[in-house]
N, CA, C and O atoms as a GROMACS GRO file, in nm:
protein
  596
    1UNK      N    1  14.511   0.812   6.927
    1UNK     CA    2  14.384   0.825   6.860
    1UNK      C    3  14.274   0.777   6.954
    1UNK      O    4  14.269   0.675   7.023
    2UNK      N    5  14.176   0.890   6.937
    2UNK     CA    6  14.050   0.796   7.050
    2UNK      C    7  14.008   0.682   6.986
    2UNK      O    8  14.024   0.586   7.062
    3UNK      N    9  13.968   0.653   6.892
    3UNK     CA   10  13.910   0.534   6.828
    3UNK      C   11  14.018   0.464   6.736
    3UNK      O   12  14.114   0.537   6.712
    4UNK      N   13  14.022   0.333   6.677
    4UNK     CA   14  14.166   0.258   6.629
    4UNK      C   15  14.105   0.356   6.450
    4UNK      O   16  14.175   0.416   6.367
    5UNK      N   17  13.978   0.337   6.453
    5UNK     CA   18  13.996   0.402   6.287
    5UNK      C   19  13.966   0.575   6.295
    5UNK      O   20  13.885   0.632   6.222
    6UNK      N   21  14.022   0.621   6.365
    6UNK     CA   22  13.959   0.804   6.375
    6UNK      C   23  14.052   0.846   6.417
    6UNK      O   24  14.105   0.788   6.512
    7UNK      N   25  14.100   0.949   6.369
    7UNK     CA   26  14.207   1.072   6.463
    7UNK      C   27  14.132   1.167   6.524
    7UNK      O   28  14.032   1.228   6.488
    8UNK      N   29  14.205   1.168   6.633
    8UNK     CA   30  14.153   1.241   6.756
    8UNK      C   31  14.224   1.372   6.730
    8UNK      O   32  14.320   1.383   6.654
    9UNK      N   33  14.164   1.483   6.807
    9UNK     CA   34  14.228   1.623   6.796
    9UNK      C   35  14.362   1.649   6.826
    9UNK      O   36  14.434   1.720   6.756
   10UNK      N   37  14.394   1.599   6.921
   10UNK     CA   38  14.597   1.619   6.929
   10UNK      C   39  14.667   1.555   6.823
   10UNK      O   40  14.773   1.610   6.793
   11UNK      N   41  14.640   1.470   6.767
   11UNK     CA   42  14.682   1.406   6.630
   11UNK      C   43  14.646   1.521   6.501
   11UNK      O   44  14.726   1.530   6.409
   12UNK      N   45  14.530   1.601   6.502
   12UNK     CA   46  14.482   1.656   6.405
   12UNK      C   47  14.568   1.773   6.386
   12UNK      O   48  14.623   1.804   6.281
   13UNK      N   49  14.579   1.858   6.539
   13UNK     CA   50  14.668   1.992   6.550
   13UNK      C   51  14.828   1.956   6.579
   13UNK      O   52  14.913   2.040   6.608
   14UNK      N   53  14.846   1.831   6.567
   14UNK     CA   54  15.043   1.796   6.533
   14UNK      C   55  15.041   1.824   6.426
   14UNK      O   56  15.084   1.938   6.407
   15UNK      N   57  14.996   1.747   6.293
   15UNK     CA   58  14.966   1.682   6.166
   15UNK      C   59  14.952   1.839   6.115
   15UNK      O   60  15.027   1.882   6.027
   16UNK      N   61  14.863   1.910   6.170
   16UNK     CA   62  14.834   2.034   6.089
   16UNK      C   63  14.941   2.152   6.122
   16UNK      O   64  14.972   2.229   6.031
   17UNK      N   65  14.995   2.166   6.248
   17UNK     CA   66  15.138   2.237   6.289
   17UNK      C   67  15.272   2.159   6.217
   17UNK      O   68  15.372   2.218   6.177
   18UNK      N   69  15.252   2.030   6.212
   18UNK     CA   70  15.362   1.984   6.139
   18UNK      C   71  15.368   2.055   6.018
   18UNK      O   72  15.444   2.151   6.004
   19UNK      N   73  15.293   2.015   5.929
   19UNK     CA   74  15.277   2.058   5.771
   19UNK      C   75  15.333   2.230   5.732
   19UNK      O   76  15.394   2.267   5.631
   20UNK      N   77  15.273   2.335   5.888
   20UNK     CA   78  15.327   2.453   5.852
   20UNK      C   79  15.445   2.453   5.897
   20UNK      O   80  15.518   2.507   5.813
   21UNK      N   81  15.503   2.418   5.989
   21UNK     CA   82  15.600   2.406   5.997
   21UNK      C   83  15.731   2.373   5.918
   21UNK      O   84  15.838   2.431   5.937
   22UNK      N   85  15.704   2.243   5.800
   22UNK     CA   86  15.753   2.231   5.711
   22UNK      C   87  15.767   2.319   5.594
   22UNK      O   88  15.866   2.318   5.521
   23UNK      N   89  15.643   2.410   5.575
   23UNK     CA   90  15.593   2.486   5.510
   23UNK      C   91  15.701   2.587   5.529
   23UNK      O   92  15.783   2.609   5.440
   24UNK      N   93  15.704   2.661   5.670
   24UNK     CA   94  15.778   2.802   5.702
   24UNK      C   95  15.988   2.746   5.640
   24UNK      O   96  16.070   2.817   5.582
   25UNK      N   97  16.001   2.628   5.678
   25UNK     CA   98  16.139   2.632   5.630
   25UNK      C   99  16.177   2.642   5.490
   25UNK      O  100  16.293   2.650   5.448
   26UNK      N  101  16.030   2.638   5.397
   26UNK     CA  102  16.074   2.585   5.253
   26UNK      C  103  16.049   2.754   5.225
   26UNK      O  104  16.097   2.787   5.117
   27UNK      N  105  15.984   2.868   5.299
   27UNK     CA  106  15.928   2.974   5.246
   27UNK      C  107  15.790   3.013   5.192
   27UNK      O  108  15.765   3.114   5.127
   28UNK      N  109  15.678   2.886   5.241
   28UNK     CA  110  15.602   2.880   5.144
   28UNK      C  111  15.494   2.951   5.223
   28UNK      O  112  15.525   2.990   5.336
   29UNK      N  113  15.392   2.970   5.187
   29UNK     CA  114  15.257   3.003   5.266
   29UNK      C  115  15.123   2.916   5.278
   29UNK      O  116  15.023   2.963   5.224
   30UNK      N  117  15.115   2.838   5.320
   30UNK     CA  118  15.018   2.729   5.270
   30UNK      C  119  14.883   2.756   5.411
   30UNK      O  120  14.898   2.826   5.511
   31UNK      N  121  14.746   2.666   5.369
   31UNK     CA  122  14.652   2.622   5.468
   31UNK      C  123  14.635   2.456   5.438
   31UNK      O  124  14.625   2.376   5.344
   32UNK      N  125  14.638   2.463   5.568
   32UNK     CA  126  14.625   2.306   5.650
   32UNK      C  127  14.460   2.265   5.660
   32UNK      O  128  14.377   2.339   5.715
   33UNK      N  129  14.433   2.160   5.608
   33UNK     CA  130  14.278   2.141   5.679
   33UNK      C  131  14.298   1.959   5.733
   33UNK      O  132  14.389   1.888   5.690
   34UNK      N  133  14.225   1.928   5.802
   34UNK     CA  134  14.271   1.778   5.855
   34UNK      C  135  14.094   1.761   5.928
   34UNK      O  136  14.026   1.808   6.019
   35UNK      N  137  14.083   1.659   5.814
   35UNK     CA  138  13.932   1.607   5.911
   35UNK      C  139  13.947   1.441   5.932
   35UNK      O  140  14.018   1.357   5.877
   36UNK      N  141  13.862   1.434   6.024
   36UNK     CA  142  13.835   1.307   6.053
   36UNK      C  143  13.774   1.225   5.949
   36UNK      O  144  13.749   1.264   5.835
   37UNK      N  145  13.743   1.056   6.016
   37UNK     CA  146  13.735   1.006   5.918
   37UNK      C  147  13.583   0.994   5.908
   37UNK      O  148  13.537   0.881   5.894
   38UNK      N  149  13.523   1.069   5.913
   38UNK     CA  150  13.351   1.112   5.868
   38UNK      C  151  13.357   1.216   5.811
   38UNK      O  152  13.251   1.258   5.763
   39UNK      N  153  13.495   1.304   5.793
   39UNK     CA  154  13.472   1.418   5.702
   39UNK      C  155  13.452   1.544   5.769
   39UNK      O  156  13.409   1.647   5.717
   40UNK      N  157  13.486   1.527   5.891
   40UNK     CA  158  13.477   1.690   5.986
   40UNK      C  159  13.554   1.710   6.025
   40UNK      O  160  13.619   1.625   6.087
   41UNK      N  161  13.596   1.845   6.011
   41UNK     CA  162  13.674   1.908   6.032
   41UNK      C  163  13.762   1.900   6.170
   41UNK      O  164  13.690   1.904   6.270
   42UNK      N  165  13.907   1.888   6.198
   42UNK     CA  166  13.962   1.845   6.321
   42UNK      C  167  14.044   1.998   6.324
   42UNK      O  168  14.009   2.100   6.384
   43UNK      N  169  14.133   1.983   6.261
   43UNK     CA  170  14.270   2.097   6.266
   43UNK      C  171  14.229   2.155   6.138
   43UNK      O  172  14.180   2.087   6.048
   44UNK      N  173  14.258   2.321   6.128
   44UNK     CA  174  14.281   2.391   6.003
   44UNK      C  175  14.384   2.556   6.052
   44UNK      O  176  14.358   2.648   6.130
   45UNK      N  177  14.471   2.535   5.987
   45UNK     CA  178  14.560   2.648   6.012
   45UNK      C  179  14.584   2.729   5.877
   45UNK      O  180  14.588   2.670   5.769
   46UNK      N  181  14.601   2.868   5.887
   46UNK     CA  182  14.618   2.973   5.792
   46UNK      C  183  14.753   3.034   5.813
   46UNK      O  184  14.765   3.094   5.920
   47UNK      N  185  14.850   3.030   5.740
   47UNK     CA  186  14.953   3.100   5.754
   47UNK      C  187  14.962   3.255   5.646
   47UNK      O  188  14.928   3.288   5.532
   48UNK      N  189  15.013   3.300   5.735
   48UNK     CA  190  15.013   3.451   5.723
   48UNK      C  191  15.038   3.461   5.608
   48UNK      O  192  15.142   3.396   5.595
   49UNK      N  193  14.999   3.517   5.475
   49UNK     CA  194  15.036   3.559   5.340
   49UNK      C  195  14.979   3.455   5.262
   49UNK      O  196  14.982   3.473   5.140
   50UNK      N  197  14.915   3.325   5.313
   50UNK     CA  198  14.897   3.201   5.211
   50UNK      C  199  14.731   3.265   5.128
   50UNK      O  200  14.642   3.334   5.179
   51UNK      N  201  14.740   3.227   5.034
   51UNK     CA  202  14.626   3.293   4.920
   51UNK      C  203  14.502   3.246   5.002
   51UNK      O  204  14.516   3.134   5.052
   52UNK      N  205  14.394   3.304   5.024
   52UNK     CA  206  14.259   3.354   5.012
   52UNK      C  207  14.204   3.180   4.969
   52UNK      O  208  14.145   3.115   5.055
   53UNK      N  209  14.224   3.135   4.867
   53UNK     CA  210  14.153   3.083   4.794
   53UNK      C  211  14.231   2.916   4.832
   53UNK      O  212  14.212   2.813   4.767
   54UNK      N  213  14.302   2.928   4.929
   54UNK     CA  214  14.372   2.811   4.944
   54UNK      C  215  14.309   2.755   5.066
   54UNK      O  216  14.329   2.638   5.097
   55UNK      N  217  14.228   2.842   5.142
   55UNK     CA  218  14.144   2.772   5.230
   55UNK      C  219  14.055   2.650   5.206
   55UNK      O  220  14.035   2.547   5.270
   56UNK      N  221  14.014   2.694   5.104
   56UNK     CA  222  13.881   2.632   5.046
   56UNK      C  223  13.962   2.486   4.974
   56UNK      O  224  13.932   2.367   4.979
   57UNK      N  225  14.023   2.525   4.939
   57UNK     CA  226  14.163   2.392   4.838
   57UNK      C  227  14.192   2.317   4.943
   57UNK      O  228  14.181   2.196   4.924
   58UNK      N  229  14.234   2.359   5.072
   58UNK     CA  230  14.311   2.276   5.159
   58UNK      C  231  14.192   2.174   5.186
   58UNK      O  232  14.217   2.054   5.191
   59UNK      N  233  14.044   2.228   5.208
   59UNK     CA  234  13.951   2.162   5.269
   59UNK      C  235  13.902   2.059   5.158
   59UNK      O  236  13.871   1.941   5.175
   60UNK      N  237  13.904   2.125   5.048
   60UNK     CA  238  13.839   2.003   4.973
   60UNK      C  239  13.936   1.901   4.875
   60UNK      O  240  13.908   1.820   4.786
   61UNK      N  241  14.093   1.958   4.950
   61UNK     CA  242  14.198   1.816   4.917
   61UNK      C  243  14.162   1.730   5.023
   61UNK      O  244  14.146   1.614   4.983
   62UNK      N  245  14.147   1.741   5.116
   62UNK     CA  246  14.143   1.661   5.233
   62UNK      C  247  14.009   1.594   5.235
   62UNK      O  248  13.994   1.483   5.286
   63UNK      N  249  13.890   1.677   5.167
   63UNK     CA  250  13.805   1.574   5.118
   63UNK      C  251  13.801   1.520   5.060
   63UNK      O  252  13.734   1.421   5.090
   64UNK      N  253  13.873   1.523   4.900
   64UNK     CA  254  13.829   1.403   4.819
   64UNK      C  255  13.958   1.313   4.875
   64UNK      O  256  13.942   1.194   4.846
   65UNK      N  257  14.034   1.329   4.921
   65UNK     CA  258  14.150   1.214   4.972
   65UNK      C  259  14.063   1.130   5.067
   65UNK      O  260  14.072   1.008   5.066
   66UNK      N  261  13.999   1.181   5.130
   66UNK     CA  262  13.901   1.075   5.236
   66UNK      C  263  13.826   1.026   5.187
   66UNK      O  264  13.836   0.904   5.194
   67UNK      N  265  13.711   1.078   5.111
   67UNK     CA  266  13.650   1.062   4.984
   67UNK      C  267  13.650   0.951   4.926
   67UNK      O  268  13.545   0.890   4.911
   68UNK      N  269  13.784   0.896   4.876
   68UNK     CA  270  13.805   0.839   4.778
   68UNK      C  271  13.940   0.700   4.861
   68UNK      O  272  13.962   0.589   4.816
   69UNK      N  273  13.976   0.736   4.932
   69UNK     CA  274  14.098   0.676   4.968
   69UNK      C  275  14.228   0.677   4.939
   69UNK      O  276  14.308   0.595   4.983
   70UNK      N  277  14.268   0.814   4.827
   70UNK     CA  278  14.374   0.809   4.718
   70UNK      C  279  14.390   0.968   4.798
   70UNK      O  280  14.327   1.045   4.871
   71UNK      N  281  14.531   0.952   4.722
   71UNK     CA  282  14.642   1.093   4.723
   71UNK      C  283  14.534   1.172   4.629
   71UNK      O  284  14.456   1.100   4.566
   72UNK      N  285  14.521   1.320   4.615
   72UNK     CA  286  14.479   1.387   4.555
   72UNK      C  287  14.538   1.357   4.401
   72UNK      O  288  14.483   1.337   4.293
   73UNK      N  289  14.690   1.364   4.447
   73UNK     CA  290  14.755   1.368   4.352
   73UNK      C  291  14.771   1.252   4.218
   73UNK      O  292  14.830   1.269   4.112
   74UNK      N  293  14.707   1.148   4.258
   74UNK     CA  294  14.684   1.019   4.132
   74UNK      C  295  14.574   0.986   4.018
   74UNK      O  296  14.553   0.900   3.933
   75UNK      N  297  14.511   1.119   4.072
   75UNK     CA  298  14.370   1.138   4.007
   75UNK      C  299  14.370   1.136   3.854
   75UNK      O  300  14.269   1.111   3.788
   76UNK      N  301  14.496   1.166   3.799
   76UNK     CA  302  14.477   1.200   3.649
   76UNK      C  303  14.510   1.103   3.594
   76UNK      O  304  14.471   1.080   3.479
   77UNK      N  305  14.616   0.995   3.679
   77UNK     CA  306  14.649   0.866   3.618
   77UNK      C  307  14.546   0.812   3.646
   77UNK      O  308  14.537   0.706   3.583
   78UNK      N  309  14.445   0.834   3.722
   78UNK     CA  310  14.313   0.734   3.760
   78UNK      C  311  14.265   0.775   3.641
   78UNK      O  312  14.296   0.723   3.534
   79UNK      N  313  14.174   0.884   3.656
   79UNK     CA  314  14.089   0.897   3.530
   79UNK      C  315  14.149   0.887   3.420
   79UNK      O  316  14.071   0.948   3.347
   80UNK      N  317  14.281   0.832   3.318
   80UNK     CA  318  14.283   0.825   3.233
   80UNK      C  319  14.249   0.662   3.190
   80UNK      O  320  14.201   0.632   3.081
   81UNK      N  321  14.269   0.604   3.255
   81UNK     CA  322  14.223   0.451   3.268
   81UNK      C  323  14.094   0.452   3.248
   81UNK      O  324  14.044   0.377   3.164
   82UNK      N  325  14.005   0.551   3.335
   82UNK     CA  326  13.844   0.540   3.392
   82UNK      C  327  13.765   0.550   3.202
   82UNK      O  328  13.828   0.571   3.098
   83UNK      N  329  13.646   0.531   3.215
   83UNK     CA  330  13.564   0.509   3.096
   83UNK      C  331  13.555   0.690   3.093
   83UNK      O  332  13.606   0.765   3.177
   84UNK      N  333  13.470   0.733   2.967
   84UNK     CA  334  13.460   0.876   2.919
   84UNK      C  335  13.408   0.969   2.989
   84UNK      O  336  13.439   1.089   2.989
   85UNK      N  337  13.286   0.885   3.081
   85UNK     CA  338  13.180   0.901   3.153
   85UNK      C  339  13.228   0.988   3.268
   85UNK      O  340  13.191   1.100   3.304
   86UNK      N  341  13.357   0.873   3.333
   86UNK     CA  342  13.369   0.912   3.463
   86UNK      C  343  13.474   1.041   3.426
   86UNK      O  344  13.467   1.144   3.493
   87UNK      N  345  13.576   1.028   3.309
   87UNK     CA  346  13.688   1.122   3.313
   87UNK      C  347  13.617   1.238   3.283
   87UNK      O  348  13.681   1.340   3.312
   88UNK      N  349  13.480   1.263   3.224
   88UNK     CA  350  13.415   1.389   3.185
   88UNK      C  351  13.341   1.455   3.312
   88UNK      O  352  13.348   1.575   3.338
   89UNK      N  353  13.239   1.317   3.423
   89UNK     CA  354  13.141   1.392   3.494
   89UNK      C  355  13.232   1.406   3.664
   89UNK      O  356  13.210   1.484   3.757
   90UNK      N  357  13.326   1.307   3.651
   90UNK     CA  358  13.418   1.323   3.820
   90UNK      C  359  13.435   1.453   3.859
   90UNK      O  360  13.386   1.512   3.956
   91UNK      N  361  13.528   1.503   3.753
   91UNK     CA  362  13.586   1.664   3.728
   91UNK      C  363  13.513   1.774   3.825
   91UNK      O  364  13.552   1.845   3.918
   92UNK      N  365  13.371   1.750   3.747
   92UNK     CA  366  13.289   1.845   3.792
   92UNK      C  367  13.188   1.823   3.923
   92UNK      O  368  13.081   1.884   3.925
   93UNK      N  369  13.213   1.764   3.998
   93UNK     CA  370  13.189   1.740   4.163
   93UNK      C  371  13.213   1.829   4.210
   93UNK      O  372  13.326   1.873   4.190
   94UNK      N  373  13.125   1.900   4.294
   94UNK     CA  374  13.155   1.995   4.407
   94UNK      C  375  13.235   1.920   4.517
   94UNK      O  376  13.192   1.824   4.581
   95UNK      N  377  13.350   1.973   4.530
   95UNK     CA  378  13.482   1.947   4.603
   95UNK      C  379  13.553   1.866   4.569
   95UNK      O  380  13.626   1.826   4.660
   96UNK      N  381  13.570   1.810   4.458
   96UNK     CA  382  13.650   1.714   4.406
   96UNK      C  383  13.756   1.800   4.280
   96UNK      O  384  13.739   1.865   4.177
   97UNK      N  385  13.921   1.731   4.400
   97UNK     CA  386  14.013   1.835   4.320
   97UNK      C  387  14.127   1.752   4.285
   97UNK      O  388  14.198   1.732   4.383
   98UNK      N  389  14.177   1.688   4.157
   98UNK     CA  390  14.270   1.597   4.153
   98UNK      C  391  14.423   1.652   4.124
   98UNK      O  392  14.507   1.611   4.044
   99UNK      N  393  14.427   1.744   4.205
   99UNK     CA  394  14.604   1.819   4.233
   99UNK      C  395  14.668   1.800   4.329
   99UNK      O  396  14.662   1.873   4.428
  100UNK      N  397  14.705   1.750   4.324
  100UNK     CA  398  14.875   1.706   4.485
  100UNK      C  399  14.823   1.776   4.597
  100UNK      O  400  14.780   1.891   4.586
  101UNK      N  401  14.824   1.715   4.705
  101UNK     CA  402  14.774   1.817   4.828
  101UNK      C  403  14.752   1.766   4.921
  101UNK      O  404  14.807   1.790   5.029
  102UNK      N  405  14.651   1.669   4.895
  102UNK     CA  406  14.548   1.583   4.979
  102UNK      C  407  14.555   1.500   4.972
  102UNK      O  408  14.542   1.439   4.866
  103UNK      N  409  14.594   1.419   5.151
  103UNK     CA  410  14.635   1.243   5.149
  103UNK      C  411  14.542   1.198   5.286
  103UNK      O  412  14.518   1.241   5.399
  104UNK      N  413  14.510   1.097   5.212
  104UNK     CA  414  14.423   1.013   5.343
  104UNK      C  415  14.534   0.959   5.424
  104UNK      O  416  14.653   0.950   5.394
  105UNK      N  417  14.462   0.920   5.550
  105UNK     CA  418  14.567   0.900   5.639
  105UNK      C  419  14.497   0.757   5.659
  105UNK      O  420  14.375   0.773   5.661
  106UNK      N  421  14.530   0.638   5.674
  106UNK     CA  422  14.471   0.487   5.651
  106UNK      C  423  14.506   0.416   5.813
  106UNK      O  424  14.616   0.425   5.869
  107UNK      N  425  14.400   0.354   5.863
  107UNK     CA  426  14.443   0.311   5.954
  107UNK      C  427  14.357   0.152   5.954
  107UNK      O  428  14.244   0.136   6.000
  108UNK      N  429  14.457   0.027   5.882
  108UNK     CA  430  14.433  -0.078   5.899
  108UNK      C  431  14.370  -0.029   5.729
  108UNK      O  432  14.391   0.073   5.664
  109UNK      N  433  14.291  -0.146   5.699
  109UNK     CA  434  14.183  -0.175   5.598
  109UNK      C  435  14.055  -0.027   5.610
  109UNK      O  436  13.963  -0.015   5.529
  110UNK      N  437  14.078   0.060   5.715
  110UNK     CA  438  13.985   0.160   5.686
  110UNK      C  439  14.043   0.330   5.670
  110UNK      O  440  14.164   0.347   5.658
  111UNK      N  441  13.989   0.402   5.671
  111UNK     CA  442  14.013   0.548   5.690
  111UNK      C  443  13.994   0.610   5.787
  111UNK      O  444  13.882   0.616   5.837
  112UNK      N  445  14.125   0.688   5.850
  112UNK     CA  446  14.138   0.747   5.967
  112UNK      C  447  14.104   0.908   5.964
  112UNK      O  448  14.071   0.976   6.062
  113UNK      N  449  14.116   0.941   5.863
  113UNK     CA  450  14.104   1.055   5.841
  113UNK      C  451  14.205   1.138   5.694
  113UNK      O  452  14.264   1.042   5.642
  114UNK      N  453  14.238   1.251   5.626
  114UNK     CA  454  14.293   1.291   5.556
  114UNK      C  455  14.314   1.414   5.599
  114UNK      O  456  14.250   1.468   5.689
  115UNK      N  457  14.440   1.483   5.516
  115UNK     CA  458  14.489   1.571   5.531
  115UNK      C  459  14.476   1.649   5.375
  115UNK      O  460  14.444   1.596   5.268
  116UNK      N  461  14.509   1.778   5.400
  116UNK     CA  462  14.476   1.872   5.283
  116UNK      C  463  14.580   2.012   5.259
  116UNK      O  464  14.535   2.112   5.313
  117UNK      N  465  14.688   2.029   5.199
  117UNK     CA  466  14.730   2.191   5.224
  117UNK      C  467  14.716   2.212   5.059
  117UNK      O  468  14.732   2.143   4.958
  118UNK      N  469  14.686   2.312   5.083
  118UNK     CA  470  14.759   2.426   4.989
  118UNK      C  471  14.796   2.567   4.968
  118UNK      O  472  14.769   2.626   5.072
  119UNK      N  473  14.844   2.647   4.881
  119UNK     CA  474  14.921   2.717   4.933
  119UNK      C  475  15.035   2.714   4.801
  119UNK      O  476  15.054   2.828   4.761
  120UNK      N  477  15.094   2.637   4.744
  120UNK     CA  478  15.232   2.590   4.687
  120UNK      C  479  15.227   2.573   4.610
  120UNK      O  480  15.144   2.643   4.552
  121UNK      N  481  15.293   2.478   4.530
  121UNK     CA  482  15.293   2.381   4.395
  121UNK      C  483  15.226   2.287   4.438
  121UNK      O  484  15.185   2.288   4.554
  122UNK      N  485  15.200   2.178   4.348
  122UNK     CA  486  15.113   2.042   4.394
  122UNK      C  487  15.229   1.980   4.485
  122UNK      O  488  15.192   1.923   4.588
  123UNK      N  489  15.349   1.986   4.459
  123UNK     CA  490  15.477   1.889   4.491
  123UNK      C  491  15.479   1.916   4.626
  123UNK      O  492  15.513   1.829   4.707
  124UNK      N  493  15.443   2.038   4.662
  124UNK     CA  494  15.554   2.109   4.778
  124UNK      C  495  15.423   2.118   4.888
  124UNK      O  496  15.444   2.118   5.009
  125UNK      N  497  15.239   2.129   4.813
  125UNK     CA  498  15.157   2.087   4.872
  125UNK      C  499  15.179   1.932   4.983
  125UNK      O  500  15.189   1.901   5.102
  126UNK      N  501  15.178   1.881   4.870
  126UNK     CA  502  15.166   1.710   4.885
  126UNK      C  503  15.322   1.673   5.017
  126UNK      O  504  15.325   1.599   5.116
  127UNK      N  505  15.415   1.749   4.965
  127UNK     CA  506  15.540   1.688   5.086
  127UNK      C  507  15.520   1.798   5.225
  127UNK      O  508  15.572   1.777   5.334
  128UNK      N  509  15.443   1.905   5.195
  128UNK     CA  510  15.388   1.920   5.356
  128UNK      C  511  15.308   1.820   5.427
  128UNK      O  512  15.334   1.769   5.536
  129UNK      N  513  15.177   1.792   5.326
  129UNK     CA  514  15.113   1.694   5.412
  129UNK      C  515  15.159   1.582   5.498
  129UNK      O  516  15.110   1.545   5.605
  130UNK      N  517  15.260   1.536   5.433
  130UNK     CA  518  15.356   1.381   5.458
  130UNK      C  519  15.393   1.415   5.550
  130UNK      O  520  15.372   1.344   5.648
  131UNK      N  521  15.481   1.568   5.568
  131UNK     CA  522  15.573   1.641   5.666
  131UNK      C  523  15.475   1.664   5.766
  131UNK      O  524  15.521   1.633   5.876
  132UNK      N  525  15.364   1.704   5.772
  132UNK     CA  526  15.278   1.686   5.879
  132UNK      C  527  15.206   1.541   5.951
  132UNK      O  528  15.166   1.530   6.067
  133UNK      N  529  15.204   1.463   5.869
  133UNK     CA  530  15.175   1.331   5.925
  133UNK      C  531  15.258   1.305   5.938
  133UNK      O  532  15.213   1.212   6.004
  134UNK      N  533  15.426   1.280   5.947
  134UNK     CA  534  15.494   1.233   5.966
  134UNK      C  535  15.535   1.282   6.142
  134UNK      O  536  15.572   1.201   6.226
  135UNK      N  537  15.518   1.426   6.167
  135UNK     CA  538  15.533   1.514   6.286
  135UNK      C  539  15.430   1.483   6.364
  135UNK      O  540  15.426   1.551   6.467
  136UNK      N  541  15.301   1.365   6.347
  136UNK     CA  542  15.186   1.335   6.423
  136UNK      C  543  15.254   1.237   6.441
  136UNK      O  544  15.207   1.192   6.545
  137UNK      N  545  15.347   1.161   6.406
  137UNK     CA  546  15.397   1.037   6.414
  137UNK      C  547  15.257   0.918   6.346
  137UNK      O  548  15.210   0.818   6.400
  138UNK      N  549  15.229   0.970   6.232
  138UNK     CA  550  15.091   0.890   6.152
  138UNK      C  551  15.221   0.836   6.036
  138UNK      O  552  15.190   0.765   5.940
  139UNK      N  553  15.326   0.868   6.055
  139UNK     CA  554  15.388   0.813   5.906
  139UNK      C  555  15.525   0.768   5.920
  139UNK      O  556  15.617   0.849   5.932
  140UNK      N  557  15.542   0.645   5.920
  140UNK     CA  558  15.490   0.533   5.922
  140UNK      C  559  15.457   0.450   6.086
  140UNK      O  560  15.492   0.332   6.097
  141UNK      N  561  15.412   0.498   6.166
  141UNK     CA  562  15.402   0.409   6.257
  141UNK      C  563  15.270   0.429   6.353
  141UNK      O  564  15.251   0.355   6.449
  142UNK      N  565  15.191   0.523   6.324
  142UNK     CA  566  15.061   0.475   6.354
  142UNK      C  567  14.958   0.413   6.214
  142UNK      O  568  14.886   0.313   6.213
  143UNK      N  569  14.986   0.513   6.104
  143UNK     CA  570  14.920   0.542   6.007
  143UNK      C  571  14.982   0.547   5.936
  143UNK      O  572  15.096   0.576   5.971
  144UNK      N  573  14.963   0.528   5.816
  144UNK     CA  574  15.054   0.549   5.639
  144UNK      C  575  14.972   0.623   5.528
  144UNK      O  576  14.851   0.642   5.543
  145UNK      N  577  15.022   0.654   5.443
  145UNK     CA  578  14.939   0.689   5.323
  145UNK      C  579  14.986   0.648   5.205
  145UNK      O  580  15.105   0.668   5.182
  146UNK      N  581  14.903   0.582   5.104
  146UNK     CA  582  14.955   0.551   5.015
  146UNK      C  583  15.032   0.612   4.929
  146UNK      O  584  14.999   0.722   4.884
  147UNK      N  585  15.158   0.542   4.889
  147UNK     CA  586  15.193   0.596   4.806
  147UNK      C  587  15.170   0.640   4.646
  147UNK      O  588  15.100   0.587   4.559
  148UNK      N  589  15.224   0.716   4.644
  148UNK     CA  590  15.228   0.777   4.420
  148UNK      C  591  15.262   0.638   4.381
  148UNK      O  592  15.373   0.593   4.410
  149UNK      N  593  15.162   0.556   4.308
  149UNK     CA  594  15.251   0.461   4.237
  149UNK      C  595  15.259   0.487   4.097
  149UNK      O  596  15.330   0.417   4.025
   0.00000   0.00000   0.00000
């Protein structure tokens, strides 16, 4: 990584080749998006046949995971806790998507950046991402992501 809290671009295009990669053995068709930790764009890959509309999903899992600091995927156990306010007006944020997909990638007490696919189910979203940070070597030994608790 060039900086201790930022992923640098060879980290971004492992992380994002990892994920399809994992992707092509399961059969799936997914897009990769991976930004840094200011929210710009590093790596984004399209695999051949993955839906149209999963571009846009991959990018704004990977935003609200940075966003926020959370898995895409915990969002519904969050907001059911949250007051009426937040479970009614969160929802409707431009780019805010609380379906499996999108995981920040944590480095120390800050944010290194997040990752985003979709393409899949939420499940099969969410264990590419891992499968791609894990192929950056961000999981577990530069970087982690929290887990589903």
């Amino acid at each position: 990584m060039a900086h201790s809290n930022q992923l640098d671009l060879e980290l971004a295009q492992r992380a994002a080749q990892g994920a399809v990669r994992h992707a092509a053995t399961l059969g799936l068709r997914i897009c990769v998006a991976v930004l840094d930790g200011g929210g710009h764009p590093l790596a984004f890959l399209r695999m051949p046949g993955a839906p149209l509309h999963s571009i846009a999903l991959s990018e704004d899992k990977a935003f609200t995971a940075l966003s926020f600091g959370l898995p895409t995927s915990v969002w519904e156990g969050e907001l059911q806790r949250a007051s009426s306010a937040l479970r009614q007006g969160l929802p409707l944020r431009p780019r805010f998507l609380m379906f499996g997909g999108g995981v920040p990638v944590l480095a120390g007490e800050g944010l290194a950046g997040a990752i985003g696919v979709s393409g899949a189910s939420e499940q099969q979203d969410e264990h590419c991402a891992a499968a791609g940070l894990a192929a950056a070597g961000l999981l577990p030994d530069h970087l982690t992501f929290r887990a589903i608790q």
